[in-house]
C-alpha positions, 0 to 999 in steps of 0.5 A: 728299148733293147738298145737302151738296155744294152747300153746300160748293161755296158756301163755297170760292167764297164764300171764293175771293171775299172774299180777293180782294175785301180786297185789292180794299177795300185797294187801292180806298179812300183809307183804309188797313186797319192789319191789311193795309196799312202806311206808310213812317214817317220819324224816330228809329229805336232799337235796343234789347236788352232783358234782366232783371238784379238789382239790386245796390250799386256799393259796399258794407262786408264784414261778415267772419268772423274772419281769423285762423282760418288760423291756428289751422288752421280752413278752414271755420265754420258759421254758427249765427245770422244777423239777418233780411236786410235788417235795418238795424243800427248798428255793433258791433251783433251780426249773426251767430254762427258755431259754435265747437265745432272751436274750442273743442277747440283751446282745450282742447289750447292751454291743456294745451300752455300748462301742459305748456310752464309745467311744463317751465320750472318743471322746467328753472328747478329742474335749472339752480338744483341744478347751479349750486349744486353748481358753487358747492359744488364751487368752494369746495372748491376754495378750500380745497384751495388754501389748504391747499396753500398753507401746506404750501408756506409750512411747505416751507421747512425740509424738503429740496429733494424735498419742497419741490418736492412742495408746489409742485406741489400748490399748482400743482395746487390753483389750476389745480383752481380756475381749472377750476372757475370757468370750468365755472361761468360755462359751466354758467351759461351752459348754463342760461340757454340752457336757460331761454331754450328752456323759455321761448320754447315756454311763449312760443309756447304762450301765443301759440297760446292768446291767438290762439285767444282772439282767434278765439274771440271773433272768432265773434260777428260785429258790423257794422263800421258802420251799415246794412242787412244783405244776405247774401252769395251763395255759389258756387251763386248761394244766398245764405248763411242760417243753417247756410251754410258760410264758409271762410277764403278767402272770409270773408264772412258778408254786406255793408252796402251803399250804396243811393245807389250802385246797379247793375244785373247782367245777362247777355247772351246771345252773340248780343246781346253784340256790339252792346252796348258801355260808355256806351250808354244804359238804360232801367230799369223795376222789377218791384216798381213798373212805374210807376217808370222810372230811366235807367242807362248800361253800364259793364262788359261781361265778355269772356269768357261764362259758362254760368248755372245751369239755361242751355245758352245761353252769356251775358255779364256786363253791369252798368249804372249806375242814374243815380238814387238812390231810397228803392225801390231796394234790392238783390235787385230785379229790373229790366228793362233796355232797352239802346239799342245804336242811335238813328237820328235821320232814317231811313225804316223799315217794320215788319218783317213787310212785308219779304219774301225771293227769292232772297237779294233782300230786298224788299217788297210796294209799293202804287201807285193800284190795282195791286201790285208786287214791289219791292226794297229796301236794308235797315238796322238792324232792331229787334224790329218794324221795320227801316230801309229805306235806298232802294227805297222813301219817306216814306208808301209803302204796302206790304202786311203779308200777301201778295196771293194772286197774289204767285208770279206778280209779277216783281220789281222791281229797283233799278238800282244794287242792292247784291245779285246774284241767286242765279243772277247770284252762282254765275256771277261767284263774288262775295259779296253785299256789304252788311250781311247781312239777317236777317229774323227780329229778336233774341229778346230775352234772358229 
Protein backbone atom coordinates (compact mmCIF):
# COMPACT_ATOMS: atom_id res chain seq x y z
CA UNK A 1 0.00 0.00 0.00
CA UNK A 2 2.84 2.38 0.55
CA UNK A 3 4.21 1.66 -2.58
CA UNK A 4 0.98 2.45 -4.06
CA UNK A 5 0.81 5.63 -2.24
CA UNK A 6 3.97 6.67 -3.27
CA UNK A 7 3.30 5.92 -6.80
CA UNK A 8 0.68 8.04 -6.83
CA UNK A 9 2.29 10.92 -4.68
CA UNK A 10 4.95 11.10 -8.00
CA UNK A 11 2.41 11.27 -10.55
CA UNK A 12 0.07 14.39 -9.20
CA UNK A 13 3.63 16.17 -8.52
CA UNK A 14 5.06 15.21 -11.68
CA UNK A 15 1.56 16.42 -13.24
CA UNK A 16 1.67 19.60 -10.83
CA UNK A 17 5.40 20.15 -12.84
CA UNK A 18 4.72 19.85 -16.27
CA UNK A 19 1.64 22.20 -16.58
CA UNK A 20 3.66 24.82 -15.19
CA UNK A 21 6.56 23.88 -16.77
CA UNK A 22 4.52 24.53 -20.58
CA UNK A 23 3.80 27.64 -19.61
CA UNK A 24 7.39 28.08 -18.76
CA UNK A 25 8.56 26.72 -22.39
CA UNK A 26 5.94 28.97 -23.75
CA UNK A 27 6.75 32.02 -22.15
CA UNK A 28 10.79 31.34 -22.28
CA UNK A 29 11.59 30.49 -26.05
CA UNK A 30 11.49 32.62 -29.01
CA UNK A 31 9.43 30.15 -30.85
CA UNK A 32 5.79 29.83 -30.18
CA UNK A 33 3.80 26.69 -29.41
CA UNK A 34 0.52 26.96 -31.96
CA UNK A 35 -1.31 24.66 -29.37
CA UNK A 36 -0.45 27.41 -26.63
CA UNK A 37 0.11 30.55 -28.02
CA UNK A 38 -1.41 32.66 -30.75
CA UNK A 39 -0.55 36.47 -32.77
CA UNK A 40 -2.41 39.19 -33.38
CA UNK A 41 -2.78 39.09 -37.44
CA UNK A 42 -3.52 42.12 -39.58
CA UNK A 43 -5.54 42.03 -42.76
CA UNK A 44 -8.95 41.21 -44.61
CA UNK A 45 -11.17 39.68 -42.07
CA UNK A 46 -14.88 37.98 -43.53
CA UNK A 47 -17.62 37.04 -42.32
CA UNK A 48 -19.62 34.46 -43.61
CA UNK A 49 -23.11 32.31 -43.14
CA UNK A 50 -22.77 29.18 -44.57
CA UNK A 51 -25.76 26.92 -45.56
CA UNK A 52 -26.66 23.97 -47.80
CA UNK A 53 -29.68 24.74 -50.62
CA UNK A 54 -30.75 23.06 -54.29
CA UNK A 55 -30.29 24.01 -56.91
CA UNK A 56 -32.84 25.37 -59.39
CA UNK A 57 -33.48 27.38 -63.01
CA UNK A 58 -34.06 31.20 -62.47
CA UNK A 59 -36.47 30.57 -65.55
CA UNK A 60 -38.10 27.41 -66.84
CA UNK A 61 -41.42 26.49 -69.38
CA UNK A 62 -44.62 24.62 -67.51
CA UNK A 63 -45.52 21.58 -68.80
CA UNK A 64 -49.36 21.72 -67.93
CA UNK A 65 -52.43 19.53 -67.46
CA UNK A 66 -55.27 20.63 -69.68
CA UNK A 67 -56.64 23.92 -68.38
CA UNK A 68 -60.05 23.50 -69.27
CA UNK A 69 -60.82 20.52 -66.75
CA UNK A 70 -62.73 23.27 -64.57
CA UNK A 71 -64.90 23.27 -66.89
CA UNK A 72 -66.09 19.93 -67.13
CA UNK A 73 -66.11 20.18 -63.33
CA UNK A 74 -63.02 17.99 -62.77
CA UNK A 75 -60.83 19.35 -59.88
CA UNK A 76 -58.38 16.50 -59.63
CA UNK A 77 -56.26 14.11 -62.56
CA UNK A 78 -53.95 11.20 -61.42
CA UNK A 79 -51.11 10.79 -63.39
CA UNK A 80 -50.83 7.45 -64.98
CA UNK A 81 -47.25 7.58 -66.96
CA UNK A 82 -44.79 10.27 -66.45
CA UNK A 83 -41.06 10.07 -68.82
CA UNK A 84 -38.00 9.34 -66.40
CA UNK A 85 -37.06 12.80 -64.99
CA UNK A 86 -34.33 14.39 -66.62
CA UNK A 87 -35.06 12.93 -69.93
CA UNK A 88 -34.14 15.58 -72.64
CA UNK A 89 -37.49 15.70 -75.06
CA UNK A 90 -38.18 17.77 -78.33
CA UNK A 91 -41.50 19.70 -78.45
CA UNK A 92 -44.89 17.91 -78.83
CA UNK A 93 -43.10 14.68 -77.79
CA UNK A 94 -45.36 12.88 -75.01
CA UNK A 95 -44.30 13.50 -71.66
CA UNK A 96 -46.84 12.19 -69.31
CA UNK A 97 -50.72 10.57 -69.39
CA UNK A 98 -53.08 11.36 -67.08
CA UNK A 99 -55.84 8.86 -66.19
CA UNK A 100 -59.46 9.38 -68.00
CA UNK A 101 -61.78 7.16 -66.39
CA UNK A 102 -63.72 10.28 -64.67
CA UNK A 103 -63.59 11.76 -67.95
CA UNK A 104 -64.51 9.25 -70.07
CA UNK A 105 -68.15 8.68 -67.97
CA UNK A 106 -68.70 12.50 -68.55
CA UNK A 107 -68.20 11.89 -72.26
CA UNK A 108 -70.64 8.96 -71.72
CA UNK A 109 -73.37 11.45 -70.20
CA UNK A 110 -72.57 14.37 -72.90
CA UNK A 111 -73.00 12.32 -75.71
CA UNK A 112 -76.68 10.81 -74.16
CA UNK A 113 -77.51 14.84 -73.21
CA UNK A 114 -76.44 15.56 -77.17
CA UNK A 115 -78.94 12.89 -78.37
CA UNK A 116 -81.60 13.52 -76.22
CA UNK A 117 -81.27 17.33 -77.02
CA UNK A 118 -81.20 16.27 -81.03
CA UNK A 119 -84.39 14.48 -80.22
CA UNK A 120 -86.04 16.81 -78.75
CA UNK A 121 -85.29 19.40 -82.03
CA UNK A 122 -86.44 16.56 -84.32
CA UNK A 123 -90.04 16.27 -81.95
CA UNK A 124 -90.50 20.29 -81.54
CA UNK A 125 -89.33 20.68 -85.66
CA UNK A 126 -92.55 17.99 -86.07
CA UNK A 127 -95.17 19.67 -83.70
CA UNK A 128 -94.13 23.31 -85.30
CA UNK A 129 -94.54 21.35 -89.17
CA UNK A 130 -98.18 19.92 -88.02
CA UNK A 131 -99.73 23.06 -86.20
CA UNK A 132 -98.66 25.61 -89.11
CA UNK A 133 -100.20 23.00 -91.76
CA UNK A 134 -103.44 23.12 -89.99
CA UNK A 135 -103.15 26.77 -89.60
CA UNK A 136 -102.80 26.97 -93.32
CA UNK A 137 -105.84 24.37 -93.63
CA UNK A 138 -107.78 26.43 -91.49
CA UNK A 139 -106.99 29.61 -93.53
CA UNK A 140 -108.09 28.19 -96.77
CA UNK A 141 -111.22 27.30 -95.46
CA UNK A 142 -111.83 30.37 -94.69
CA UNK A 143 -111.14 31.66 -98.01
CA UNK A 144 -113.80 29.77 -98.99
CA UNK A 145 -116.24 30.63 -96.76
CA UNK A 146 -115.72 34.46 -97.80
CA UNK A 147 -116.05 33.69 -101.24
CA UNK A 148 -119.62 31.96 -100.68
CA UNK A 149 -120.33 34.78 -98.52
CA UNK A 150 -119.44 36.92 -100.98
CA UNK A 151 -121.98 35.53 -103.95
CA UNK A 152 -124.63 35.31 -101.58
CA UNK A 153 -124.25 38.99 -101.29
CA UNK A 154 -124.11 39.39 -104.99
CA UNK A 155 -127.57 37.21 -105.31
CA UNK A 156 -128.90 39.76 -102.26
CA UNK A 157 -129.68 41.98 -104.29
CA UNK A 158 -133.30 41.02 -105.71
CA UNK A 159 -134.27 39.84 -102.09
CA UNK A 160 -135.84 42.23 -99.26
CA UNK A 161 -133.80 44.79 -97.33
CA UNK A 162 -133.64 41.96 -94.18
CA UNK A 163 -132.31 39.72 -96.28
CA UNK A 164 -129.92 41.91 -97.92
CA UNK A 165 -128.58 43.04 -94.55
CA UNK A 166 -128.31 39.33 -93.47
CA UNK A 167 -125.50 38.55 -96.30
CA UNK A 168 -123.70 41.61 -95.51
CA UNK A 169 -123.29 40.72 -92.32
CA UNK A 170 -122.13 37.08 -93.18
CA UNK A 171 -119.94 38.54 -95.43
CA UNK A 172 -118.45 40.96 -92.55
CA UNK A 173 -118.51 37.90 -90.71
CA UNK A 174 -116.46 35.54 -93.38
CA UNK A 175 -113.54 38.19 -93.81
CA UNK A 176 -113.21 39.26 -90.15
CA UNK A 177 -112.71 34.89 -89.93
CA UNK A 178 -110.01 35.35 -92.22
CA UNK A 179 -108.34 38.38 -91.47
CA UNK A 180 -108.15 36.46 -87.66
CA UNK A 181 -106.68 33.38 -89.03
CA UNK A 182 -104.05 35.02 -90.72
CA UNK A 183 -102.80 36.74 -88.34
CA UNK A 184 -103.02 33.35 -85.79
CA UNK A 185 -100.52 32.04 -88.26
CA UNK A 186 -97.90 34.65 -88.55
CA UNK A 187 -97.98 34.22 -84.41
CA UNK A 188 -97.90 30.40 -84.47
CA UNK A 189 -95.01 31.02 -87.07
CA UNK A 190 -93.85 33.04 -84.76
CA UNK A 191 -94.32 30.43 -81.56
CA UNK A 192 -92.48 27.94 -83.72
CA UNK A 193 -89.56 29.54 -84.49
CA UNK A 194 -89.07 30.50 -80.82
CA UNK A 195 -89.42 27.06 -80.34
CA UNK A 196 -86.96 25.50 -82.65
CA UNK A 197 -84.77 28.61 -81.36
CA UNK A 198 -85.07 26.92 -77.44
CA UNK A 199 -84.56 23.02 -78.87
CA UNK A 200 -81.88 24.46 -80.91
CA UNK A 201 -79.80 26.31 -78.53
CA UNK A 202 -79.78 23.15 -75.78
CA UNK A 203 -78.72 20.70 -78.82
CA UNK A 204 -76.27 23.72 -79.22
CA UNK A 205 -75.00 23.53 -75.59
CA UNK A 206 -75.17 20.04 -75.44
CA UNK A 207 -73.03 19.73 -78.41
CA UNK A 208 -70.50 22.39 -76.72
CA UNK A 209 -70.32 20.19 -73.58
CA UNK A 210 -69.34 17.20 -75.71
CA UNK A 211 -66.61 18.95 -77.97
CA UNK A 212 -65.00 20.61 -74.64
CA UNK A 213 -64.96 17.23 -72.95
CA UNK A 214 -63.31 16.03 -76.58
CA UNK A 215 -60.79 18.71 -76.36
CA UNK A 216 -60.04 17.94 -72.37
CA UNK A 217 -59.82 14.42 -73.28
CA UNK A 218 -57.34 14.74 -75.76
CA UNK A 219 -55.69 17.30 -73.67
CA UNK A 220 -54.51 14.27 -71.08
CA UNK A 221 -51.84 13.28 -73.05
CA UNK A 222 -49.26 15.67 -72.26
CA UNK A 223 -46.56 17.13 -74.90
CA UNK A 224 -43.74 19.08 -74.16
CA UNK A 225 -44.65 22.86 -75.43
CA UNK A 226 -40.91 22.88 -76.16
CA UNK A 227 -37.19 21.25 -76.24
CA UNK A 228 -35.61 20.50 -73.06
CA UNK A 229 -34.99 18.48 -70.12
CA UNK A 230 -38.05 17.24 -68.02
CA UNK A 231 -37.86 18.09 -64.19
CA UNK A 232 -40.86 17.02 -62.08
CA UNK A 233 -42.68 19.71 -60.43
CA UNK A 234 -42.81 19.51 -56.28
CA UNK A 235 -45.74 19.10 -54.59
CA UNK A 236 -47.10 20.88 -51.11
CA UNK A 237 -44.94 18.44 -49.25
CA UNK A 238 -41.73 18.94 -50.90
CA UNK A 239 -42.13 15.26 -52.77
CA UNK A 240 -41.76 15.90 -56.25
CA UNK A 241 -44.80 14.41 -58.70
CA UNK A 242 -43.97 10.71 -60.15
CA UNK A 243 -46.53 8.56 -61.64
CA UNK A 244 -49.59 8.03 -59.48
CA UNK A 245 -49.20 11.83 -57.94
CA UNK A 246 -52.46 14.00 -57.97
CA UNK A 247 -52.82 17.25 -60.04
CA UNK A 248 -55.53 19.80 -59.55
CA UNK A 249 -56.99 22.32 -61.56
CA UNK A 250 -55.69 25.04 -59.74
CA UNK A 251 -52.09 24.14 -59.64
CA UNK A 252 -52.07 22.25 -63.23
CA UNK A 253 -48.51 21.45 -63.34
CA UNK A 254 -47.18 18.21 -64.23
CA UNK A 255 -43.39 19.45 -64.45
CA UNK A 256 -41.15 21.95 -66.20
CA UNK A 257 -38.41 22.55 -69.24
CA UNK A 258 -36.27 24.61 -67.49
CA UNK A 259 -32.91 26.87 -68.42
CA UNK A 260 -30.04 25.33 -67.25
CA UNK A 261 -27.94 28.51 -68.46
CA UNK A 262 -29.99 30.54 -65.95
CA UNK A 263 -29.41 28.63 -62.33
CA UNK A 264 -30.00 29.54 -58.83
CA UNK A 265 -29.62 28.23 -55.70
CA UNK A 266 -32.71 28.04 -52.94
CA UNK A 267 -31.86 28.04 -49.32
CA UNK A 268 -32.96 28.75 -45.86
CA UNK A 269 -31.54 30.71 -43.36
CA UNK A 270 -32.00 30.34 -39.91
CA UNK A 271 -33.73 33.58 -38.02
CA UNK A 272 -30.72 34.14 -36.36
CA UNK A 273 -28.22 34.31 -39.27
CA UNK A 274 -31.00 36.18 -41.33
CA UNK A 275 -30.31 39.43 -39.90
CA UNK A 276 -27.01 39.69 -41.41
CA UNK A 277 -27.73 38.60 -44.78
CA UNK A 278 -28.77 41.11 -47.43
CA UNK A 279 -29.57 41.33 -51.35
CA UNK A 280 -26.08 41.83 -53.20
CA UNK A 281 -23.72 39.99 -50.97
CA UNK A 282 -21.64 38.09 -52.64
CA UNK A 283 -21.41 33.71 -52.35
CA UNK A 284 -19.27 31.22 -52.70
CA UNK A 285 -20.88 28.11 -54.21
CA UNK A 286 -19.25 24.47 -53.93
CA UNK A 287 -21.09 21.32 -55.20
CA UNK A 288 -21.49 18.27 -53.37
CA UNK A 289 -21.51 16.06 -56.95
CA UNK A 290 -18.11 17.93 -57.54
CA UNK A 291 -16.35 19.56 -54.43
CA UNK A 292 -13.44 20.40 -56.70
CA UNK A 293 -15.82 22.86 -58.56
CA UNK A 294 -16.39 26.50 -57.13
CA UNK A 295 -18.94 28.85 -58.85
CA UNK A 296 -19.44 32.81 -57.36
CA UNK A 297 -23.39 33.88 -56.99
CA UNK A 298 -25.02 36.87 -55.42
CA UNK A 299 -28.17 36.93 -53.18
CA UNK A 300 -31.00 38.33 -54.93
CA UNK A 301 -33.98 37.36 -52.84
CA UNK A 302 -34.40 37.17 -49.05
CA UNK A 303 -38.16 36.46 -47.83
CA UNK A 304 -39.37 38.55 -44.97
CA UNK A 305 -41.46 36.43 -43.55
CA UNK A 306 -39.93 32.89 -41.92
CA UNK A 307 -41.21 29.48 -42.44
CA UNK A 308 -41.03 26.18 -40.63
CA UNK A 309 -39.54 23.40 -42.92
CA UNK A 310 -40.59 19.71 -42.58
CA UNK A 311 -38.88 17.74 -39.85
CA UNK A 312 -37.44 21.58 -38.22
CA UNK A 313 -38.48 23.30 -34.80
CA UNK A 314 -36.17 26.00 -35.79
CA UNK A 315 -38.05 28.90 -38.04
CA UNK A 316 -35.73 29.65 -41.33
CA UNK A 317 -36.19 32.07 -44.26
CA UNK A 318 -35.91 31.83 -47.72
CA UNK A 319 -32.78 33.07 -49.38
CA UNK A 320 -32.14 32.17 -53.19
CA UNK A 321 -28.85 33.20 -54.96
CA UNK A 322 -27.83 33.78 -58.32
CA UNK A 323 -25.20 31.33 -59.65
CA UNK A 324 -23.09 33.62 -61.88
CA UNK A 325 -21.67 31.01 -64.07
CA UNK A 326 -23.03 28.81 -66.51
CA UNK A 327 -22.03 25.28 -66.47
CA UNK A 328 -22.70 21.81 -68.38
CA UNK A 329 -22.66 20.25 -64.49
CA UNK A 330 -25.07 22.08 -63.31
CA UNK A 331 -28.31 20.76 -63.08
CA UNK A 332 -31.46 21.28 -60.77
CA UNK A 333 -31.99 19.12 -57.62
CA UNK A 334 -28.14 19.56 -56.79
CA UNK A 335 -27.24 20.26 -53.75
CA UNK A 336 -24.78 23.30 -52.95
CA UNK A 337 -22.79 24.80 -50.20
CA UNK A 338 -23.11 28.21 -49.97
CA UNK A 339 -20.74 30.69 -48.07
CA UNK A 340 -22.51 34.07 -47.99
CA UNK A 341 -20.08 36.77 -47.15
CA UNK A 342 -22.10 39.29 -44.86
CA UNK A 343 -19.02 41.02 -44.15
CA UNK A 344 -15.01 41.78 -45.68
CA UNK A 345 -12.85 43.95 -43.79
CA UNK A 346 -9.87 44.99 -45.39
CA UNK A 347 -7.19 46.20 -42.58
CA UNK A 348 -8.25 45.31 -39.18
CA UNK A 349 -6.43 43.26 -36.23
CA UNK A 350 -8.17 39.95 -35.33
CA UNK A 351 -7.42 36.95 -32.90
CA UNK A 352 -8.76 33.66 -32.93
CA UNK A 353 -11.89 33.36 -30.98
CA UNK A 354 -10.71 31.09 -28.26
CA UNK A 355 -8.17 33.39 -26.87
CA UNK A 356 -11.05 35.82 -25.79
CA UNK A 357 -12.12 35.59 -22.29
CA UNK A 358 -15.05 37.11 -19.95
CA UNK A 359 -15.14 38.88 -16.36
CA UNK A 360 -17.70 40.51 -15.28
CA UNK A 361 -19.14 41.47 -18.89
CA UNK A 362 -15.50 42.78 -19.54
CA UNK A 363 -14.19 40.79 -22.49
CA UNK A 364 -10.43 40.54 -22.52
CA UNK A 365 -7.56 38.28 -23.37
CA UNK A 366 -4.57 36.63 -21.84
CA UNK A 367 -1.71 39.06 -23.14
CA UNK A 368 2.17 37.60 -23.22
CA UNK A 369 4.93 40.32 -22.82
CA UNK A 370 8.81 38.87 -22.31
CA UNK A 371 8.42 36.59 -19.58
CA UNK A 372 5.38 37.34 -17.77
CA UNK A 373 1.09 37.24 -18.33
CA UNK A 374 -1.59 39.52 -17.88
CA UNK A 375 -5.14 40.04 -18.05
CA UNK A 376 -5.79 42.61 -20.75
CA UNK A 377 -8.98 44.18 -21.89
CA UNK A 378 -10.01 44.57 -25.23
CA UNK A 379 -12.62 46.21 -27.39
CA UNK A 380 -14.15 43.64 -29.88
CA UNK A 381 -15.63 43.70 -33.32
CA UNK A 382 -17.28 41.46 -35.70
CA UNK A 383 -16.42 37.80 -35.34
CA UNK A 384 -16.68 34.70 -37.62
CA UNK A 385 -16.61 30.98 -36.85
CA UNK A 386 -12.67 31.21 -35.65
CA UNK A 387 -12.01 34.75 -35.20
CA UNK A 388 -12.89 37.89 -33.84
CA UNK A 389 -11.79 41.72 -34.44
CA UNK A 390 -9.86 43.24 -32.02
CA UNK A 391 -10.63 47.26 -32.28
CA UNK A 392 -7.79 48.31 -29.15
CA UNK A 393 -6.20 46.64 -26.53
CA UNK A 394 -4.02 44.78 -28.27
CA UNK A 395 -1.45 45.00 -31.65
CA UNK A 396 -0.02 43.59 -34.83
CA UNK A 397 2.07 40.21 -33.64
CA UNK A 398 0.74 40.47 -29.97
CA UNK A 399 0.76 37.30 -28.38
CA UNK A 400 -1.82 35.89 -26.23
CA UNK A 401 -2.59 32.35 -24.80
CA UNK A 402 -5.22 30.09 -26.21
CA UNK A 403 -5.35 28.04 -22.79
CA UNK A 404 -5.38 29.81 -19.42
CA UNK A 405 -2.38 29.96 -17.12
CA UNK A 406 -3.09 28.00 -14.28
CA UNK A 407 -2.80 31.05 -11.96
CA UNK A 408 -5.40 32.94 -14.07
CA UNK A 409 -8.08 33.55 -10.71
CA UNK A 410 -5.20 35.63 -9.19
CA UNK A 411 -4.35 38.18 -12.13
CA UNK A 412 -6.27 41.58 -11.90
CA UNK A 413 -7.28 42.76 -14.89
CA UNK A 414 -6.10 45.21 -17.09
CA UNK A 415 -8.24 47.92 -17.97
CA UNK A 416 -8.17 50.34 -20.84
CA UNK A 417 -8.24 53.83 -19.92
CA UNK A 418 -10.98 54.77 -22.27
CA UNK A 419 -12.89 51.42 -22.00
CA UNK A 420 -16.38 51.50 -23.39
CA UNK A 421 -17.40 48.78 -20.82
CA UNK A 422 -18.25 49.50 -17.13
CA UNK A 423 -17.80 46.69 -14.54
CA UNK A 424 -20.62 45.06 -13.25
CA UNK A 425 -20.53 46.54 -9.99
CA UNK A 426 -19.59 50.17 -11.58
CA UNK A 427 -23.03 49.52 -14.33
CA UNK A 428 -25.67 48.49 -11.10
CA UNK A 429 -24.09 51.96 -9.36
CA UNK A 430 -24.79 54.37 -12.24
CA UNK A 431 -28.02 52.38 -13.73
CA UNK A 432 -26.26 52.44 -17.48
CA UNK A 433 -26.16 50.28 -20.19
CA UNK A 434 -22.98 48.94 -21.43
CA UNK A 435 -22.53 50.90 -24.77
CA UNK A 436 -21.12 49.28 -27.97
CA UNK A 437 -21.89 46.20 -29.72
CA UNK A 438 -22.94 43.39 -27.47
CA UNK A 439 -20.24 40.68 -27.21
CA UNK A 440 -21.09 37.12 -28.15
CA UNK A 441 -18.32 34.72 -27.30
CA UNK A 442 -19.62 31.78 -28.83
CA UNK A 443 -19.76 32.15 -33.05
CA UNK A 444 -22.93 31.24 -35.00
CA UNK A 445 -23.57 27.98 -35.84
CA UNK A 446 -23.73 27.50 -39.03
CA UNK A 447 -27.17 26.48 -40.59
CA UNK A 448 -27.06 22.62 -41.69
Amino acid sequence: MSLLHNRRFLVLAGVALVIPGAWLVARDTGEDDPTLVARVKRGEFAVTVRTSGELGARESMEIMAPVGVRQVQIWQMRISTLVPEGTVVDSGEVVAELDRSELAAKQSEAMLALEKAQAVYEQAMLDSALTLSQAREDIRSKELALEEARLEKEQSVYEPPTVQRQAEISLERADRALTQGRLDYQTKTEQAKAKMREVGADVERERNKLTIIQDVMAGFTVRAPAPGMVIYEKEWNGRKKTAGSMVNAWDPTVATLPDLSKMESVTYVNEIDVRNVAEGQPVLITLDADPTKQFTGTVTKVANVGEQRPNTDAKVFEVRITVEQADTTLRPGMTTGNAIETLRERDVLFVPIETLNSENGVPFVFLQSGGSVRKQEVVTDAMNENEVVIVSGLEESDRVLLIPPPNRDEMDLQRLPDSPVRSDSAATAGGDTVPGRPLELEPTAPTP
